[in-house]
N, C-alpha and C positions, 0 to 999 in steps of 0.2 A: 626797425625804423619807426613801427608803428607807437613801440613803448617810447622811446628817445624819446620821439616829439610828444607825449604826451608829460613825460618826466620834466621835459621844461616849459611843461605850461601851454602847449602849442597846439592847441587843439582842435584849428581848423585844420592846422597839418596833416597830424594824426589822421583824420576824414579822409582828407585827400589823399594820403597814401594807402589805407586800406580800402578805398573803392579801385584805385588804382591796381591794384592785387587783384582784385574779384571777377573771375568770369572769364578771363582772355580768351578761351577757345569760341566760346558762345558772344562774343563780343565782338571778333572778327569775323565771324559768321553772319553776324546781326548786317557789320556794317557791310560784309561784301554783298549780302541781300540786297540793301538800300542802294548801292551801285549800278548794281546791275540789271534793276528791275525794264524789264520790258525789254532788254536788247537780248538779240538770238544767244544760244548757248554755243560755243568754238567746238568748231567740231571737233578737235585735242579731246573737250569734255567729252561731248557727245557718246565718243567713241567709250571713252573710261566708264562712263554711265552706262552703256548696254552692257561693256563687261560685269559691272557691280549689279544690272538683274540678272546678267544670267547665272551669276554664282548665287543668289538670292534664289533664283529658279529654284537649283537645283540642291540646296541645303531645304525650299522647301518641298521637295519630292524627297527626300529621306526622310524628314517629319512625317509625314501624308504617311508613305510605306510603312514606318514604325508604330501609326498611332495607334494607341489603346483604345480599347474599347471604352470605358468611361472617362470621357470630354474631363466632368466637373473635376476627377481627381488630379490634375494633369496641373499642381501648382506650380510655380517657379524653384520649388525643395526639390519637388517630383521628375523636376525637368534635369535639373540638373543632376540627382543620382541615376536619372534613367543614359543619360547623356555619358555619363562615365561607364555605365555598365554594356550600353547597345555593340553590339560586333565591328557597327562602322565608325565607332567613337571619332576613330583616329581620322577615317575622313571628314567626317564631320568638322572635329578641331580644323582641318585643315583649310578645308573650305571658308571658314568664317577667318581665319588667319589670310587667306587671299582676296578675300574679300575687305579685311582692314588693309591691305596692302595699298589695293586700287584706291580705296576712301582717301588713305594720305595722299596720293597720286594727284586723283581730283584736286585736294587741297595746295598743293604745289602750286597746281594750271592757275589759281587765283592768286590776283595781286596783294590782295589783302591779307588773303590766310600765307602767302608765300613771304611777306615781309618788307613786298615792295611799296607798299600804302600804311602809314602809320596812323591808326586812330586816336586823337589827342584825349588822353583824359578829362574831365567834368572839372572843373574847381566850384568851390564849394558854392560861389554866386549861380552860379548854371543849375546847379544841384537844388540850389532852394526856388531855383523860376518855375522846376516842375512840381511844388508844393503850389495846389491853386484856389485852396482853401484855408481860412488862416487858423481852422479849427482843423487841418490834417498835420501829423509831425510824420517825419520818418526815423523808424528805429532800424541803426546800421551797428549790426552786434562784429564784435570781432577777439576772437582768444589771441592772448600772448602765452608766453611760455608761463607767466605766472597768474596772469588775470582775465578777466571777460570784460572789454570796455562795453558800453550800449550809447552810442551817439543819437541825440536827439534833434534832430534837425527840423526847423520851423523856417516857413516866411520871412522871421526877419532876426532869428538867433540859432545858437548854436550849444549843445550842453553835452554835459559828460558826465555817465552814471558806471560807476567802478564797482564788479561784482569780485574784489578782491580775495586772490587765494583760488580760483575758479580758472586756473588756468588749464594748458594741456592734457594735463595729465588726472585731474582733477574733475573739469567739468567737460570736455570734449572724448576723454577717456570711460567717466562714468554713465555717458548717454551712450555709447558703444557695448558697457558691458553690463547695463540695465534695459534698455530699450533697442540697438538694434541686434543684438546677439538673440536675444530671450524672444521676439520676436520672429526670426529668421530656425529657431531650434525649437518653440514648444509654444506657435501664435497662439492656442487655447489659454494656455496658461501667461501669456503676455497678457491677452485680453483682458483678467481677471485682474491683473498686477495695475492697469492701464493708470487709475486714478492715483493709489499711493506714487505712483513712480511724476506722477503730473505735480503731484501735490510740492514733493520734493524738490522738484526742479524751478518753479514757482518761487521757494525760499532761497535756493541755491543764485537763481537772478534778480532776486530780493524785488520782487514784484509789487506787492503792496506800498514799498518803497520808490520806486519808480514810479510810480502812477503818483503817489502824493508829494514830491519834491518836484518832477519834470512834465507831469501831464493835466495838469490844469489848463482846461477849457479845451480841453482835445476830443476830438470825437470819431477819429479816424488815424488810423496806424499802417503805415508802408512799411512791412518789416524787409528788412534786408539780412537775413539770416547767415552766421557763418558755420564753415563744414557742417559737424552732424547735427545741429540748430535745422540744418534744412528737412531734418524728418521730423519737426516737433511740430503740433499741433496747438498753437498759438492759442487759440479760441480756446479750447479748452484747459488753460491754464487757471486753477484758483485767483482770486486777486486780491482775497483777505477780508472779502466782505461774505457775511452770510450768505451762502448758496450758489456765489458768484462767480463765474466764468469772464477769461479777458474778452471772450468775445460776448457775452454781453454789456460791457460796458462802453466797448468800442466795435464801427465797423475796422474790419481788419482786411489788407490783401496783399500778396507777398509780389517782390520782384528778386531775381537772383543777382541781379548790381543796379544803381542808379543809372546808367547809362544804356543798360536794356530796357528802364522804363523811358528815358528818352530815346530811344530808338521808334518803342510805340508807340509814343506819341507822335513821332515825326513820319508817321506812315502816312502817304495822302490821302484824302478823301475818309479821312476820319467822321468829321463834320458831313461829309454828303449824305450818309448814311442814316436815312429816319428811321425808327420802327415798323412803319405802318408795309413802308416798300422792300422791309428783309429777305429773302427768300433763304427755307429755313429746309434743313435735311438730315434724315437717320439713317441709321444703319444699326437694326435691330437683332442680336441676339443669330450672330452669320454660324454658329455651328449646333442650331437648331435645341439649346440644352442647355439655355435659361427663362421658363418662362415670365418671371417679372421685368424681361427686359423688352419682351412683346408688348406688357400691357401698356408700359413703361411708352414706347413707342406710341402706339395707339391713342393713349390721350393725349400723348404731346400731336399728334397729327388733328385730333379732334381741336386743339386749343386754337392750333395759327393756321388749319384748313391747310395742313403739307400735302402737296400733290401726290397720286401712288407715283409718279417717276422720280421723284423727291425721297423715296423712304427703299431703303435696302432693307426686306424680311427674309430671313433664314438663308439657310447656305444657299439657295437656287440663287441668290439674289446678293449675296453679302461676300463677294468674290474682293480680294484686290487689286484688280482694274475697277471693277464698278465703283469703288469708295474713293481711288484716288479722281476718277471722272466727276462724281458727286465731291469731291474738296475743289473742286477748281472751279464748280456752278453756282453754291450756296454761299448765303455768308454768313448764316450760322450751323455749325455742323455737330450732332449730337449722334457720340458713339454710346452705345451701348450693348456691350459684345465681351468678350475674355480680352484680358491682355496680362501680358506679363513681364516684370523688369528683370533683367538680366544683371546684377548686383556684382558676377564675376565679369563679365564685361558688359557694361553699358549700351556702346552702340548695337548690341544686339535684343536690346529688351526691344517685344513687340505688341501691335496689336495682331490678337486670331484673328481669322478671317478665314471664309467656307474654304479658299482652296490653296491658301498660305499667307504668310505674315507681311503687314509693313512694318521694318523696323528704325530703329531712331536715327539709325546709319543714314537711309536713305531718306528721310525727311529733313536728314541735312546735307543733301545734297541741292544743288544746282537744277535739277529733275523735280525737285517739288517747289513750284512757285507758287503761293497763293495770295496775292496781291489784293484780291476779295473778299479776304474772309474777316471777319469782324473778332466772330467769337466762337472757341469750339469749347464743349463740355465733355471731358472721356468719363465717362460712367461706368468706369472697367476698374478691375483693382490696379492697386501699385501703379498708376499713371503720372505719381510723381515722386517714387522711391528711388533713391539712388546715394552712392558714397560719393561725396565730393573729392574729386581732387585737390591738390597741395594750393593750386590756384583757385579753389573755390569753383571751380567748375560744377553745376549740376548735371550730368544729362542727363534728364528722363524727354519720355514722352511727351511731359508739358512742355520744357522748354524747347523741344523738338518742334513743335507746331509753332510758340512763338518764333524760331527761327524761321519757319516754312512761311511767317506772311501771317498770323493770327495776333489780333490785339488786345486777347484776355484770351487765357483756357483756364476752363474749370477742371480740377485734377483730385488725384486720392493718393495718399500717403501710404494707405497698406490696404490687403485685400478686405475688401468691404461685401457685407451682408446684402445679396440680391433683390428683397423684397424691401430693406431699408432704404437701397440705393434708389428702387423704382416711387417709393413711394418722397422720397428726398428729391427728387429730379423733377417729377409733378411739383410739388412746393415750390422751388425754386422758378418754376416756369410761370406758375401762376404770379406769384411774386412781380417777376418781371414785368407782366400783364398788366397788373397794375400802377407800372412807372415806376417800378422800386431800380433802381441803380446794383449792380451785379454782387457790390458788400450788402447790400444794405437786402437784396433777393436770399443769398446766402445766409445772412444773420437770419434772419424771420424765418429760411426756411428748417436753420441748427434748431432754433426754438420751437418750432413746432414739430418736428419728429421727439423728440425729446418730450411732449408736452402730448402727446400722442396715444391713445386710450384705445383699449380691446374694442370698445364701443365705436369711436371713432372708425377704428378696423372696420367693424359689420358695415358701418355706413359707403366708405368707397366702396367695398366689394360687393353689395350686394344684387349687383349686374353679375359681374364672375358667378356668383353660383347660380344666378337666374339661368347667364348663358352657357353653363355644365349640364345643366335640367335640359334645355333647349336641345341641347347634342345629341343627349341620350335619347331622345325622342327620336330625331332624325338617323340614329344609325343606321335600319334598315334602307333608305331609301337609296341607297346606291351600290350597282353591282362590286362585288369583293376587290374585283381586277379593275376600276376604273378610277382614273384620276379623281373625277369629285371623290371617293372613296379615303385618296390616300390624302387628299386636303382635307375632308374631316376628319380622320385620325390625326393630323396633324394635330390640329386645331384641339380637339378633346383633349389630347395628349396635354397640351397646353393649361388649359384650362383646368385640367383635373391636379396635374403637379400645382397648379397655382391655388386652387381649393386647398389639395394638402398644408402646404406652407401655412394657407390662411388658420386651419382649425388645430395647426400646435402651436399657435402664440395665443388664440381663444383657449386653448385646455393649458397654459401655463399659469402662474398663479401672478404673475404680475399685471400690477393695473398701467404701468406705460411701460409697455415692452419693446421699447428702443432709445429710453433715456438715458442709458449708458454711454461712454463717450466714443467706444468703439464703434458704435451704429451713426454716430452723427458726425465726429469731430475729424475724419479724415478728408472730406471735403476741404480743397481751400482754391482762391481764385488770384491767380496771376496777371500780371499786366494792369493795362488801364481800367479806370470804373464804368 
């Protein structure tokens, strides 16, 4: 339908049927949120919602019983050869099978997800009232069986950029079997690949092209990315200029359809919400085995004065009751801990947590309401990886939270480098600090890890090793068997892997040891600015 109308010239059409396509499941999610905010949950739910934690219990007490001794190796490759291989596979499988069972169930009990409430599509007028600057466009990419259209939507037009020959099998086929295959089989060797394969796809979308016919006087892009589009890294696209990245030419933020970005807009009390009155909260590093997401923690608690009942440190503290209690008090919520997407089924990528997972199942549920929160940042890997469905469906993590009641998360593409993250997460926040708006925190803070020197290194850290010197003085003062004892070895423990880290990117021979795009470019910010 989408090619028809554009075959005969119709190309507000065209728009309107492929926003129309994008997102259904997360779309009647959005809107039975916005229905039902504030009114009790039926007990019919109720009931379905304890059963879907107690199956969650108890899939995470077989995780708990099985785990490995080393946390860090424990990736989503790992998880799932281990998951094939453990004695209780089979329960396992089954368990997460009964527990999608109840999800649909849930979904039933609602009017909206059941098909009793129809949400009207967007037409193209509606589409451009959420455009509220006349230098933002929005880019709504979409494959047909033979091409790649890129609708350019402004203020007060509408345009059409044809990456001809760049159809299924061609451009949604070769991102599959250059970036998410190579990726998913040999991430070392992806990582290396990262730039040719960017460089490529840049031409393939004829980018240089698009900016000079359709983006004059533009300084802001709403990408609306289609299927595996949703795992590309926008900013980091060449644009044909010397040394140039899209995203520094433009700020950049993605939404998974126009009508999930009017959802968050239409969330109340947007506007009530000043900086100055935030109340801001983490959850640091809950299975005690990354230190850059302590320190990570740390100074974000130094910057906006986070209360210690405000910050979840290590597994004593980083449970999941205590983070969904901390989601429903804060209104900005910044994880920084493992997590991992689940690419063979979806609703069960999760974030770790000291003594089981929240996963994306139950964050879209009925059971997580967060009416409050403004903005979350996951500082975990893979928080916004995942295979779209036929309808363009996302579901990760991010759009998990945008469903739960968040009006921007900040999210990662693929597993990201812990001391880059920590030190990218700091930048960003500072940024914010200074009125920078959440593209424009994100831009400055790409450019600056990127921009990012051995020297610069010695400079933040040179507390961390002051306070490694300080520990080591103090070892003796506390008997072997007493708590102050096992806090300081905590703590050194911390500090000493975080020293390590520090002194192999000083003995490496690069002078910006994270300008690569793998350290920066997986970052990207959903929802409103």
């Amino acid at each position: 339908m989408v090619q028809a109308c554009i075959n005969a010239g119709q190309i507000e059409k065209a728009f309107e049927y492929s926003e129309r396509s994008r997102s259904k499941l997360l779309v009647d999610l959005m809107a039975s949120y916005n229905l039902s905010q504030g009114e009790e949950i039926p007990p019919k739910v109720q009931e379905l919602l304890q059963q879907y934690e107690e199956l969650q219990r108890r899939i995470d007490q077989e995780r708990q019983s099985h785990k490995s001794e080393n946390n860090r190796s424990e990736t989503r490759a790992a998880w799932e050869a281990y998951n094939e291989a453990m004695p209780t596979a089979v329960n396992y499988a089954l368990l997460e099978t009964q527990k999608q069972q109840v999800w649909e169930n849930i979904r039933r009990e609602d009017p909206v997800l059941a098909g009793e409430i129809q949400v009207n599509p967007l037409s193209l007028s509606e589409i451009q009232k959420l455009i509220d600057q006349p230098n933002t466009a929005i880019l709504s990419f979409y494959t047909t069986n033979s091409d790649t259209h890129i609708f350019v939507v402004q203020q007060n037009q509408i345009t059409l950029h044809t990456c001809t020959g760049q159809g299924l099998d061609t451009l949604q086929g070769w991102i599959n079997q250059n970036w998410l295959l190579p990726y998913m089989n040999d991430s070392q060797n992806w990582e290396t690949q990262i730039n040719s394969i960017l460089c490529e796809l840049a031409e393939r979308l004829q980018i240089p092209k698009l900016i000079s016919q359709h983006l004059e006087g533009i300084e802001e892009l709403i990408l609306v990315p289609h299927l595996l589009l949703h795992q590309i890294p926008f900013a980091a696209l060449p644009t044909g200029e010397y040394q140039e990245y899209l995203g520094d030419k433009f700020l950049i933020r993605y939404t998974p359809s126009c009508q999930i970005l009017e959802f968050c807009q239409q969330r109340d009390n947007v506007e009530a919400f000043n900086e100055i009155s935030l109340q801001y909260g983490t959850v640091e590093d809950a299975e005690d085995n990354l230190p850059c997401a302590i320190f990570e923690g740390e100074q974000l608690a130094q910057m906006y004065n986070i209360p210690p009942e405000n910050r979840l440190i290590g597994s004593s503290q980083g449970t999941s009751n205590n983070y969904r209690q901390l989601a429903k008090k804060v209104n900005v919520l910044h994880s920084c801990h493992h997590a991992i997407s689940r690419l063979d089924n979806p609703l069960e990528s999760y974030l770790k947590l000291a003594d089981g997972d929240i996963t994306l199942g139950e964050l879209m549920t009925p059971g997580w309401r967060l009416p409050q929160l403004v903005e979350v940042f996951l500082s975990c890997c893979e928080t916004n990886l995942g295979i779209p469905s036929l309808t363009d469906d996302i579901l990760t993590l991010s759009t998990g939270f945008l469903c739960a009641g968040a009006r921007s998360v900040v999210s990662t593409l693929w597993s990201v480098n812990d001391l880059a993250t920590a030190l990218f997460s700091i930048f960003y926040y500072q940024q914010r600090q200074e009125g920078r708006n959440r593209p424009e925190a994100l831009q400055q803070a790409q450019i600056k890890l990127r921009e990012f020197t051995k020297v610069d290194l010695n400079k933040i850290f040179d507390e961390v090793q002051a306070r490694e010197k300080e520990l080591i003085v103090n070892r003796n003062k506390y008997p072997l068997d007493s708590i102050e004892y096992q806090q300081w070895k905590c703590e050194y423990n911390m500090y000493a892997k975080l020293n390590r880290r520090i002194k192999e990117i000083e003995n490496s021979t690069q002078q910006f040891p994270f300008s690569a795009p793998h350290y920066w470019a997986a970052f990207i910010c959903h929802g409103l600015r």
